[in-house]
MOPAC internal coordinates of N, CA, C and O (Angstrom, degrees):
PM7 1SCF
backbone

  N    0.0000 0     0.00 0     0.00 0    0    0    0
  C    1.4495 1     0.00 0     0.00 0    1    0    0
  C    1.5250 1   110.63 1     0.00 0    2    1    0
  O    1.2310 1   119.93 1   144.30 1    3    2    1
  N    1.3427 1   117.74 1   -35.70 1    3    2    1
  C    1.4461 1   112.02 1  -163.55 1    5    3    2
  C    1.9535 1    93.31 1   -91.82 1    6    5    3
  O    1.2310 1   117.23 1   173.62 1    7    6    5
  N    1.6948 1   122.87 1    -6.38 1    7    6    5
  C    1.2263 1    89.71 1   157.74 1    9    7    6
  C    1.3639 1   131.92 1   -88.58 1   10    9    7
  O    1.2310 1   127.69 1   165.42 1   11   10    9
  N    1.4813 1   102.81 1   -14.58 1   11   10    9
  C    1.9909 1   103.28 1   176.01 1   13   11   10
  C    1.2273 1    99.70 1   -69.39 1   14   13   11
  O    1.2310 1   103.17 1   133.85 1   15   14   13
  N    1.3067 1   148.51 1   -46.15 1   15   14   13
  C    1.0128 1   158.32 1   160.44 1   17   15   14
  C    1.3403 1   110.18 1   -13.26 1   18   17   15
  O    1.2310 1   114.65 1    98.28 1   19   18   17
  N    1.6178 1   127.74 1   -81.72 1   19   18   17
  C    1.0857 1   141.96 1  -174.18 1   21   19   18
  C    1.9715 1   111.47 1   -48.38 1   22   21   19
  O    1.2310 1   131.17 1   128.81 1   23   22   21
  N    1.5699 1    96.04 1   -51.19 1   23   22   21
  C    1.6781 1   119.60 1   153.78 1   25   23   22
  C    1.3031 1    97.35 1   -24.13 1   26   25   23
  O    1.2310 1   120.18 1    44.52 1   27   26   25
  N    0.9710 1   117.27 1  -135.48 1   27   26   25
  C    1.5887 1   132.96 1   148.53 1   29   27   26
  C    1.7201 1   107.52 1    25.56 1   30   29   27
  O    1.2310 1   108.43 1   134.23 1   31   30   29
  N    1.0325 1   139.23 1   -45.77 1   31   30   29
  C    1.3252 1   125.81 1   172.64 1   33   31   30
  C    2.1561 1   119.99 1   -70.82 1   34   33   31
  O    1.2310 1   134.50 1   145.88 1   35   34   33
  N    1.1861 1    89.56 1   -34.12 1   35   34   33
  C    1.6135 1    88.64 1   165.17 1   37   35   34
  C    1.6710 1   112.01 1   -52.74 1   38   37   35
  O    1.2310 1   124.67 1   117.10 1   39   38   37
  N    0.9073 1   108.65 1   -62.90 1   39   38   37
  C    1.4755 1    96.15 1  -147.88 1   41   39   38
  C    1.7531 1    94.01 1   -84.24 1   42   41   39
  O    1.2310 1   116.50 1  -166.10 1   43   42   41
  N    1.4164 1   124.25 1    13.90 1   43   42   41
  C    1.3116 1   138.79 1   160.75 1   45   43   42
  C    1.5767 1   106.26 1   -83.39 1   46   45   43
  O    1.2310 1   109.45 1   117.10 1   47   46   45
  N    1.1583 1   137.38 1   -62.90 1   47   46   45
  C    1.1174 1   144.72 1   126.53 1   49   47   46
  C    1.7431 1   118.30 1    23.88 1   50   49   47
  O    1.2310 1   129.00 1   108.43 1   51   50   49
  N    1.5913 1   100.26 1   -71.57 1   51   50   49
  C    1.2823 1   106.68 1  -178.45 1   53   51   50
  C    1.6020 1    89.99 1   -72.68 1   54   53   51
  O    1.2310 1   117.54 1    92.09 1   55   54   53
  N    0.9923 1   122.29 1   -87.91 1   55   54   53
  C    1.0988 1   149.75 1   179.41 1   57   55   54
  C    2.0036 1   100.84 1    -2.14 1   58   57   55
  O    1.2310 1   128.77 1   121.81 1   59   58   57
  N    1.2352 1   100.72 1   -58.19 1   59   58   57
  C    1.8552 1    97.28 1   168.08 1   61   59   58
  C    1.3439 1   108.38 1   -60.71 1   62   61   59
  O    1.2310 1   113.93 1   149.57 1   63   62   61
  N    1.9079 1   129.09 1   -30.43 1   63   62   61
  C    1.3136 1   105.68 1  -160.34 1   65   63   62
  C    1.3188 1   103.72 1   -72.56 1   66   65   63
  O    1.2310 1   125.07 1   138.78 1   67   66   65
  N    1.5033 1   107.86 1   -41.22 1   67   66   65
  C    1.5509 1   119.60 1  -175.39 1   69   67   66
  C    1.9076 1   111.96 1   -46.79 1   70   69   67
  O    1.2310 1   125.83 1   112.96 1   71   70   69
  N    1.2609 1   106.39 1   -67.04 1   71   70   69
  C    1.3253 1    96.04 1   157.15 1   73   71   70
  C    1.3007 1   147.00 1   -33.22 1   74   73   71
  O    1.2310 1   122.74 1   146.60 1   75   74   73
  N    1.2239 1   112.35 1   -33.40 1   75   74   73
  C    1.6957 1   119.05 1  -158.31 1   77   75   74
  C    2.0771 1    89.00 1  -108.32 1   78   77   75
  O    1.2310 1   120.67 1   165.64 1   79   78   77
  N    1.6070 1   116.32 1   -14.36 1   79   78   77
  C    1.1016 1   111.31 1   159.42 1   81   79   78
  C    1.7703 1   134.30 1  -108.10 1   82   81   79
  O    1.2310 1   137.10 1  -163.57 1   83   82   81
  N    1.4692 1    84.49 1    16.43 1   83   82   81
  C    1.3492 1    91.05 1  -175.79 1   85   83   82
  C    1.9241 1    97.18 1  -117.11 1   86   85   83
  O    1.2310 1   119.17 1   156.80 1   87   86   85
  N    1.7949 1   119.19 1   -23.20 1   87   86   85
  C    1.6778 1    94.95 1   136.87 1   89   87   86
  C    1.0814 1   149.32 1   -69.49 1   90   89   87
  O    1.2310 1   120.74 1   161.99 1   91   90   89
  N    1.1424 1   116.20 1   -18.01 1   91   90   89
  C    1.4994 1   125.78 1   178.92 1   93   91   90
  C    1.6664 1    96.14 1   -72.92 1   94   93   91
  O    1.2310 1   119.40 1   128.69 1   95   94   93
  N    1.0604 1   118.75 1   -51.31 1   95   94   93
  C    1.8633 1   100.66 1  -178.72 1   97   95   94
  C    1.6849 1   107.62 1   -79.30 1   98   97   95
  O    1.2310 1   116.11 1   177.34 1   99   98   97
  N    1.4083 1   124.99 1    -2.66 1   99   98   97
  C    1.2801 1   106.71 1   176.35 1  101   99   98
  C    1.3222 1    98.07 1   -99.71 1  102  101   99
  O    1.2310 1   115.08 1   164.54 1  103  102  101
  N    1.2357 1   126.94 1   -15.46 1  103  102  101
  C    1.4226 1   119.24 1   168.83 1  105  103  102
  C    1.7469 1   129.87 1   -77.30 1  106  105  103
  O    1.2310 1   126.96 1   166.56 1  107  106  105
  N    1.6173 1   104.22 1   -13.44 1  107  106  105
  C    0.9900 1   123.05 1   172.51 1  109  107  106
  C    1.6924 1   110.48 1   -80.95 1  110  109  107
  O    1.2310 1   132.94 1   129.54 1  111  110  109
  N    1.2458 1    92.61 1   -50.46 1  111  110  109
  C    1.9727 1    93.39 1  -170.73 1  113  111  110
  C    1.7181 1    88.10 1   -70.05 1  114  113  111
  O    1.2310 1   109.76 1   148.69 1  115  114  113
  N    1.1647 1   136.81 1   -31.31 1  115  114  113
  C    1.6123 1   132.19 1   179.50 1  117  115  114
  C    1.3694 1   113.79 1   -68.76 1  118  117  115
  O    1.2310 1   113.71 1   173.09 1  119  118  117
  N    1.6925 1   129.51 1    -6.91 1  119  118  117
  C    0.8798 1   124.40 1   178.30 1  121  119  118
  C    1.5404 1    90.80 1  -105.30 1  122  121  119
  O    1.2310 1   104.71 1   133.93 1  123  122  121
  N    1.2548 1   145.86 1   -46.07 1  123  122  121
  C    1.2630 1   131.31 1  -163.38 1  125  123  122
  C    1.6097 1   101.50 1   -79.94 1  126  125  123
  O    1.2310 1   112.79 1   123.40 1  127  126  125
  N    1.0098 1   131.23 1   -56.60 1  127  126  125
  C    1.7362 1   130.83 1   162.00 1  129  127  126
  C    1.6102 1   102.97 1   -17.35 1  130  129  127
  O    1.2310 1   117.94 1   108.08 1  131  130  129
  N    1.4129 1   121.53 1   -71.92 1  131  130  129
  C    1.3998 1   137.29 1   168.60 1  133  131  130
  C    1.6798 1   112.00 1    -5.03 1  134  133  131
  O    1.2310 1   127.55 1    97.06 1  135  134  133
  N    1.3506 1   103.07 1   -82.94 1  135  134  133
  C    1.6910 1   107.89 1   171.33 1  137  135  134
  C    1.6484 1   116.88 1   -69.88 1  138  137  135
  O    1.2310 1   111.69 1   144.42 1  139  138  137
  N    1.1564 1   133.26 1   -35.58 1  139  138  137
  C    1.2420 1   133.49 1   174.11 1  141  139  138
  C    1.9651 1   125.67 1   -69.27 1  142  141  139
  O    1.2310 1   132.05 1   164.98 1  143  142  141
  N    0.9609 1    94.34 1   -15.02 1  143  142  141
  C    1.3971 1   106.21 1   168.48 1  145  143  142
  C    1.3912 1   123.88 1  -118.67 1  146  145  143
  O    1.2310 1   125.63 1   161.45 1  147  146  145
  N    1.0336 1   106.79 1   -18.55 1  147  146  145
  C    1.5680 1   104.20 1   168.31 1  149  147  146
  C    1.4468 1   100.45 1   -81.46 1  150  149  147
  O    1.2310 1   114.60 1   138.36 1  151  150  149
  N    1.4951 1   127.83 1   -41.64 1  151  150  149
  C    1.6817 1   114.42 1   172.82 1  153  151  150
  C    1.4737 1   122.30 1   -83.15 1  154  153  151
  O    1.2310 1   125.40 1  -167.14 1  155  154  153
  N    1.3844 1   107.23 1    12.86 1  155  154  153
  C    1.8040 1   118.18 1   158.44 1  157  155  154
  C    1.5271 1    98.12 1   -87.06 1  158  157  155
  O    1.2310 1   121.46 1   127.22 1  159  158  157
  N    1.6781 1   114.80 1   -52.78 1  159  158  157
  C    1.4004 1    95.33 1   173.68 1  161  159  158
  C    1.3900 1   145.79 1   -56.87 1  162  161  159
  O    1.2310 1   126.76 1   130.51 1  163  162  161
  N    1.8204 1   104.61 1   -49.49 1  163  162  161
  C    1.0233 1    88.32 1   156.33 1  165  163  162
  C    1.6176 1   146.35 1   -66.51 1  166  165  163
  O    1.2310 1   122.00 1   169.35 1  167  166  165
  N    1.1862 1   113.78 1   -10.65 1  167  166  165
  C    1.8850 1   121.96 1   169.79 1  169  167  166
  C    1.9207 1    95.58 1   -53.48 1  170  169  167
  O    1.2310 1   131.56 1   125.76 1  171  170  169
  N    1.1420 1    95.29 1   -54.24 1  171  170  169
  C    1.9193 1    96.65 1  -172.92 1  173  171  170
  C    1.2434 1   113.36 1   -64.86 1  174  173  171
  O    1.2310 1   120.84 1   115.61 1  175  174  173
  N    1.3904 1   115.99 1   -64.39 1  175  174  173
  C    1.5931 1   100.89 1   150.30 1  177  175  174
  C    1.6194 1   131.97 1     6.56 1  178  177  175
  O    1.2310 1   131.18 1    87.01 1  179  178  177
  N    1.6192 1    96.02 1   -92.99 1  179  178  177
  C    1.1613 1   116.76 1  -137.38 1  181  179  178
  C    2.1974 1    81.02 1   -81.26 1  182  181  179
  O    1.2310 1   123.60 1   167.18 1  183  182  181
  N    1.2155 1   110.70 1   -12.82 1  183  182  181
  C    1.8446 1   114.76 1   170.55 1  185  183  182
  C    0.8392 1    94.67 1   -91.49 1  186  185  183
  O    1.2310 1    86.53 1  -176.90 1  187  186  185
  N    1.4283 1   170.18 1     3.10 1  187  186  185
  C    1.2359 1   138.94 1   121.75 1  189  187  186
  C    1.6542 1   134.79 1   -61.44 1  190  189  187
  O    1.2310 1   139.26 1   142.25 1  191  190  189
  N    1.3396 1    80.27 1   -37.75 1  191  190  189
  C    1.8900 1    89.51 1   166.21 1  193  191  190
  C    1.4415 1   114.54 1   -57.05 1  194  193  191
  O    1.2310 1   130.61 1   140.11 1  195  194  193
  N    1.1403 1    97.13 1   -39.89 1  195  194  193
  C    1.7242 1   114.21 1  -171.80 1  197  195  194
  C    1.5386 1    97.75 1   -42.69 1  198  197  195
  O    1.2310 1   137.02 1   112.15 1  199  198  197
  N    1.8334 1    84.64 1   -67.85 1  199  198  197
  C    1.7056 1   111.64 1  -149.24 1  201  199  198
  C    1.8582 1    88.81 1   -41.21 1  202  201  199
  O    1.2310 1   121.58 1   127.02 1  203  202  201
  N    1.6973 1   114.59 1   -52.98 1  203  202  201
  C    1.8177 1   117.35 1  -134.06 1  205  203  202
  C    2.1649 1    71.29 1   -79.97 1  206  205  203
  O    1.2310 1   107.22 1   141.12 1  207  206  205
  N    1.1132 1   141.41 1   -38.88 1  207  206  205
  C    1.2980 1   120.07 1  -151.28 1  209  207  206
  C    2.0303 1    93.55 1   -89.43 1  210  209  207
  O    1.2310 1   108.52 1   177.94 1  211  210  209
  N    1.1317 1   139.08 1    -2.06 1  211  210  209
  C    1.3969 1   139.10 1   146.15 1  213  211  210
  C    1.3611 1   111.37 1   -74.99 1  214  213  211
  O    1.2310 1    99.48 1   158.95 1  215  214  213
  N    1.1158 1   154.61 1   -21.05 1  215  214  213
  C    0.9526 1   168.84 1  -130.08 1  217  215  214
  C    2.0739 1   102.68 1     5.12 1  218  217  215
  O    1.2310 1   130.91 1  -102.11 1  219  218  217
  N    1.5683 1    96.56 1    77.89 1  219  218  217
  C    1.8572 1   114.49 1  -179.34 1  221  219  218
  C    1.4476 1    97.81 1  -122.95 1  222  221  219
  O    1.2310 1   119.48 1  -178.15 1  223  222  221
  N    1.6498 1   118.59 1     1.85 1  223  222  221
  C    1.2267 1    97.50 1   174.82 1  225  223  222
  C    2.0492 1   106.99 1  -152.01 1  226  225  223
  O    1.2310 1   114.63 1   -35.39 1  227  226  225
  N    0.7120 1   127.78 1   144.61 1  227  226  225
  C    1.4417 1   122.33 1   178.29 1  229  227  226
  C    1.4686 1   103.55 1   -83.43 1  230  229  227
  O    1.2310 1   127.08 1   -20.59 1  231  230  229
  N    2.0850 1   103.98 1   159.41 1  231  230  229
  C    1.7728 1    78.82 1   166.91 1  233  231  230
  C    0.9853 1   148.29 1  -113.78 1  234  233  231
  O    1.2310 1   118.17 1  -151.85 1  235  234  233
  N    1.3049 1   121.09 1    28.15 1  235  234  233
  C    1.3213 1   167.85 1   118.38 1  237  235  234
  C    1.6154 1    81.71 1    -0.09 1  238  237  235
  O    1.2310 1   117.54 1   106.46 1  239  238  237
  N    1.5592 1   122.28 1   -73.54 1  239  238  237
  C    1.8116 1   130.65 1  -165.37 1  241  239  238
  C    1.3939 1    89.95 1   -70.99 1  242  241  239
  O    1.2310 1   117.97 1   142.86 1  243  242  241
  N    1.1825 1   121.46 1   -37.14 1  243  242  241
  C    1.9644 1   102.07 1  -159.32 1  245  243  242
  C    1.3397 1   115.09 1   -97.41 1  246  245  243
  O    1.2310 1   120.34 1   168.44 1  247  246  245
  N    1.4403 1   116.96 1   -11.56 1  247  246  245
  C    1.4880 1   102.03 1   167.59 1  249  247  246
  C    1.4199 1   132.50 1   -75.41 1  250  249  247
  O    1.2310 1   120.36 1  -177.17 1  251  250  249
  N    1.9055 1   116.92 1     2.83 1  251  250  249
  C    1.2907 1   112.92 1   164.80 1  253  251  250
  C    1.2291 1   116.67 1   -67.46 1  254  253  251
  O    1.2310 1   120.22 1   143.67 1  255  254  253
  N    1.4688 1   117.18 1   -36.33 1  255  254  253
  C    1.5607 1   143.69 1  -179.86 1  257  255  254
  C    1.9962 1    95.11 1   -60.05 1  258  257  255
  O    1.2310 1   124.24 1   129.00 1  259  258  257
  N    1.1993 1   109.46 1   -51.00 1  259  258  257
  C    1.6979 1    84.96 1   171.92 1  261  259  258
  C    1.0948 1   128.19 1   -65.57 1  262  261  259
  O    1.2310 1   119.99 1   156.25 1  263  262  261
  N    1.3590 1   117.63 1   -23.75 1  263  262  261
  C    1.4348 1   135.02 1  -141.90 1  265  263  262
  C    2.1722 1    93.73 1   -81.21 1  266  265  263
  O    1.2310 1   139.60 1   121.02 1  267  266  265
  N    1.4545 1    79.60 1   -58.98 1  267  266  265
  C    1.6248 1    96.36 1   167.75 1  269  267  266
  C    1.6834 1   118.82 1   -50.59 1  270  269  267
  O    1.2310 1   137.03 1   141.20 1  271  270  269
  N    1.3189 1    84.61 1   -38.80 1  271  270  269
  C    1.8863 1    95.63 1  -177.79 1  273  271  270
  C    1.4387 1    97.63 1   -50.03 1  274  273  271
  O    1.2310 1   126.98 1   115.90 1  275  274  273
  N    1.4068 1   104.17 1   -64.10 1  275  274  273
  C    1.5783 1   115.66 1  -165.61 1  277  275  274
  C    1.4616 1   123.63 1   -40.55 1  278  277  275
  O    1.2310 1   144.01 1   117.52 1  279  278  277
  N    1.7324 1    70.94 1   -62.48 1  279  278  277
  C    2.1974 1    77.34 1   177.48 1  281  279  278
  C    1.4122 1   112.40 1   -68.00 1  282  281  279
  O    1.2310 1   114.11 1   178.91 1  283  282  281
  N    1.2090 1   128.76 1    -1.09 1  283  282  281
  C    1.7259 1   126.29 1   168.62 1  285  283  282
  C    1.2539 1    94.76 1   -58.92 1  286  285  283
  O    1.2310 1   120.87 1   111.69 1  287  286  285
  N    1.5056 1   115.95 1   -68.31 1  287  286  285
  C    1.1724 1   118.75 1  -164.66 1  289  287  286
  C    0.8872 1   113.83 1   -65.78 1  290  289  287
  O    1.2310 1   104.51 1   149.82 1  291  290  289
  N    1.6685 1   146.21 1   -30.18 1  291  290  289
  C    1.3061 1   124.05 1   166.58 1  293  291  290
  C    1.7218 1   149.28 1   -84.86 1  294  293  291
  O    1.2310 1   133.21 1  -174.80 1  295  294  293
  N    1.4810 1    92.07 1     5.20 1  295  294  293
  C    1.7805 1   113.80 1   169.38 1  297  295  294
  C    1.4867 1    98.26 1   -83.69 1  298  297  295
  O    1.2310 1   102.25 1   146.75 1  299  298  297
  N    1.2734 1   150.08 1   -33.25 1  299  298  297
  C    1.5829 1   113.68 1   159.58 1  301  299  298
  C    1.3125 1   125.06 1   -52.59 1  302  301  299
  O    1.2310 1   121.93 1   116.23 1  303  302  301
  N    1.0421 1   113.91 1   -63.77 1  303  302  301
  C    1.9385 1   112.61 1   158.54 1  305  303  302
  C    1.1845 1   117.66 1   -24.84 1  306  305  303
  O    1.2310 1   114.30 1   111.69 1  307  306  305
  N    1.4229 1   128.39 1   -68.31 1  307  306  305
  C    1.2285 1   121.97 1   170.88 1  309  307  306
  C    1.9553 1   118.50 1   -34.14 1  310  309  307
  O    1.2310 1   141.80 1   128.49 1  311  310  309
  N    0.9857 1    75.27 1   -51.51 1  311  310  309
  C    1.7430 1    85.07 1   179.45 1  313  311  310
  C    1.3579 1   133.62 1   -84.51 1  314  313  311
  O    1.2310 1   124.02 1  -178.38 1  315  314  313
  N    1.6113 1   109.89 1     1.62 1  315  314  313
  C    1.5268 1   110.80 1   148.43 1  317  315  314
  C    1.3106 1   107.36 1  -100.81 1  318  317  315
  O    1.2310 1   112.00 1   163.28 1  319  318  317
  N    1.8320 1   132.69 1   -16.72 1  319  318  317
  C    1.0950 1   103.87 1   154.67 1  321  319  318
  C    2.0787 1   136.08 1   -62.66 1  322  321  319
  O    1.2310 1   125.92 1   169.93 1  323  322  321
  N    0.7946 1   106.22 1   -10.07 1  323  322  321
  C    1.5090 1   129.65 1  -178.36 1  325  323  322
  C    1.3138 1    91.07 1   -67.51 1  326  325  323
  O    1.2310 1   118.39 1   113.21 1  327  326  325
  N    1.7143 1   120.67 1   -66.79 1  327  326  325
  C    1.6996 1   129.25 1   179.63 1  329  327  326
  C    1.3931 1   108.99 1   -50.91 1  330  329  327
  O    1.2310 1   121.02 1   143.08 1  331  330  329
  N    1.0301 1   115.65 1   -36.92 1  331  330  329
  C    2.2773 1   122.78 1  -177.04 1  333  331  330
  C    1.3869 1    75.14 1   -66.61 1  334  333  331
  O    1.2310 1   114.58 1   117.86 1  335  334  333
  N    1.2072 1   127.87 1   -62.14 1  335  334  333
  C    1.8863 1   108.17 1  -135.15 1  337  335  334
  C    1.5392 1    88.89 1   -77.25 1  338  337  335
  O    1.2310 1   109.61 1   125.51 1  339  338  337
  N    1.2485 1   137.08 1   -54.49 1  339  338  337
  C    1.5174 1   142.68 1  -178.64 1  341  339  338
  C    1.3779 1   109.19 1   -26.63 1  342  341  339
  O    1.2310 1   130.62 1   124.39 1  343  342  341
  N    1.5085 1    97.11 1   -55.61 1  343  342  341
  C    1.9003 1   112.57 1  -177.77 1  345  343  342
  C    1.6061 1    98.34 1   -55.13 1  346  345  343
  O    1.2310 1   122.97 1   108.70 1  347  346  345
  N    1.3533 1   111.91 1   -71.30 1  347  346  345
  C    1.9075 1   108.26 1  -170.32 1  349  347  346
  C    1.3279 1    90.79 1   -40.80 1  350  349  347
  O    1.2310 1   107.21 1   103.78 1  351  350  349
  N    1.6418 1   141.44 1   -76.22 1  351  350  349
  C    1.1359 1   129.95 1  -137.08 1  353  351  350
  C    1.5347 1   100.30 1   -65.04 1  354  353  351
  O    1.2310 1   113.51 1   132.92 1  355  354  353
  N    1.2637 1   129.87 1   -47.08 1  355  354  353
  C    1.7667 1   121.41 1   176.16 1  357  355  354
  C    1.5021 1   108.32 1   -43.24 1  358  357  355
  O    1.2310 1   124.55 1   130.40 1  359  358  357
  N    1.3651 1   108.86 1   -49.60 1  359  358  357
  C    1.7318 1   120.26 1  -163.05 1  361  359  358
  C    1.6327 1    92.74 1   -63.34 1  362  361  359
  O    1.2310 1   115.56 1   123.54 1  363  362  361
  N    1.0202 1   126.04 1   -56.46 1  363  362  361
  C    1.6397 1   132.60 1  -173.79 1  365  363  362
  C    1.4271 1   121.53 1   -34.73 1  366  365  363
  O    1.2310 1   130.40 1   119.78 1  367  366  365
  N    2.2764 1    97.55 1   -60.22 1  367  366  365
  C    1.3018 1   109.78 1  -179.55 1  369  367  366
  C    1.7033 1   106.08 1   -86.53 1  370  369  367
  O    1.2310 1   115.71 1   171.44 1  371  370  369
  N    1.0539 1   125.74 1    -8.56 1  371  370  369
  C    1.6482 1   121.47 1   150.67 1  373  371  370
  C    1.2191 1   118.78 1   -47.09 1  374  373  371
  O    1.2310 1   124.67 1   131.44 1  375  374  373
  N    1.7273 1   108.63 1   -48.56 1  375  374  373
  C    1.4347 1    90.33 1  -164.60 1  377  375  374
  C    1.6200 1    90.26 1  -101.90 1  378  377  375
  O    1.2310 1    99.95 1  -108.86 1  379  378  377
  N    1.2934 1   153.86 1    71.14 1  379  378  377
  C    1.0249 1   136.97 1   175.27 1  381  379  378
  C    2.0757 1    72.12 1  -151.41 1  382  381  379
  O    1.2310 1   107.86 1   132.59 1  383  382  381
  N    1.0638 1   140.27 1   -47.41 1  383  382  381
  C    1.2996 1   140.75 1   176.56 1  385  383  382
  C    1.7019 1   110.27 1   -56.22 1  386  385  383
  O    1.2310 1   123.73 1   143.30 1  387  386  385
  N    1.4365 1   110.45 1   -36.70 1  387  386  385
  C    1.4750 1   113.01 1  -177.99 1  389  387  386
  C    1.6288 1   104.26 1   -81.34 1  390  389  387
  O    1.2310 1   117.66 1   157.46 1  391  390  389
  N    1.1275 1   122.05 1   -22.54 1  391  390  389
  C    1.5671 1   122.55 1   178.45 1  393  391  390
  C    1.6309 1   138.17 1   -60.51 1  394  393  391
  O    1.2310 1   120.10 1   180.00 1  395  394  393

């Protein structure tokens, strides 16, 4: 047992580096996404508000413009959850490599 075992930790091995370098860049592009889409959202936002308080747009027209707003804001989230799950899976095969 302890040689499949030992087997079995290599390609765990890789397998953590890949992980533990594939959060660090999803946590990176999740931090720059972070500010850049939340101030795309709010620009759309705050042009739809615009549009319905000029009355240049009905809102019928401006709730695609939220709709978009919204999901701006919610693909960074998405994408530090991606970094949480990346992290458990490194943390997992760490401790199953340290064992």
């Amino acid at each position: 047992m302890r040689i499949i075992r030992g087997i079995l930790k290599i390609p765990a091995i890789i397998l953590m580096i890949a992980a533990s370098v594939l959060r660090a860049l999803t946590s990176f592009a999740a931090a720059m996404a972070h500010w850049l889409f939340y101030l795309a959202a709010s620009a759309l936002f705050c042009l739809g508000l615009a549009c319905l308080v000029f009355r240049t747009a009905t809102f019928q027209e401006v709730v695609p413009l939220w709709a978009v707003s919204f999901i701006l804001c919610a693909l960074p989230h998405i994408a530090v959850w991606i970094a949480g799950a990346l992290a458990g899976l490194s943390s997992r095969l760490r401790g199953f490599v340290c064992s």
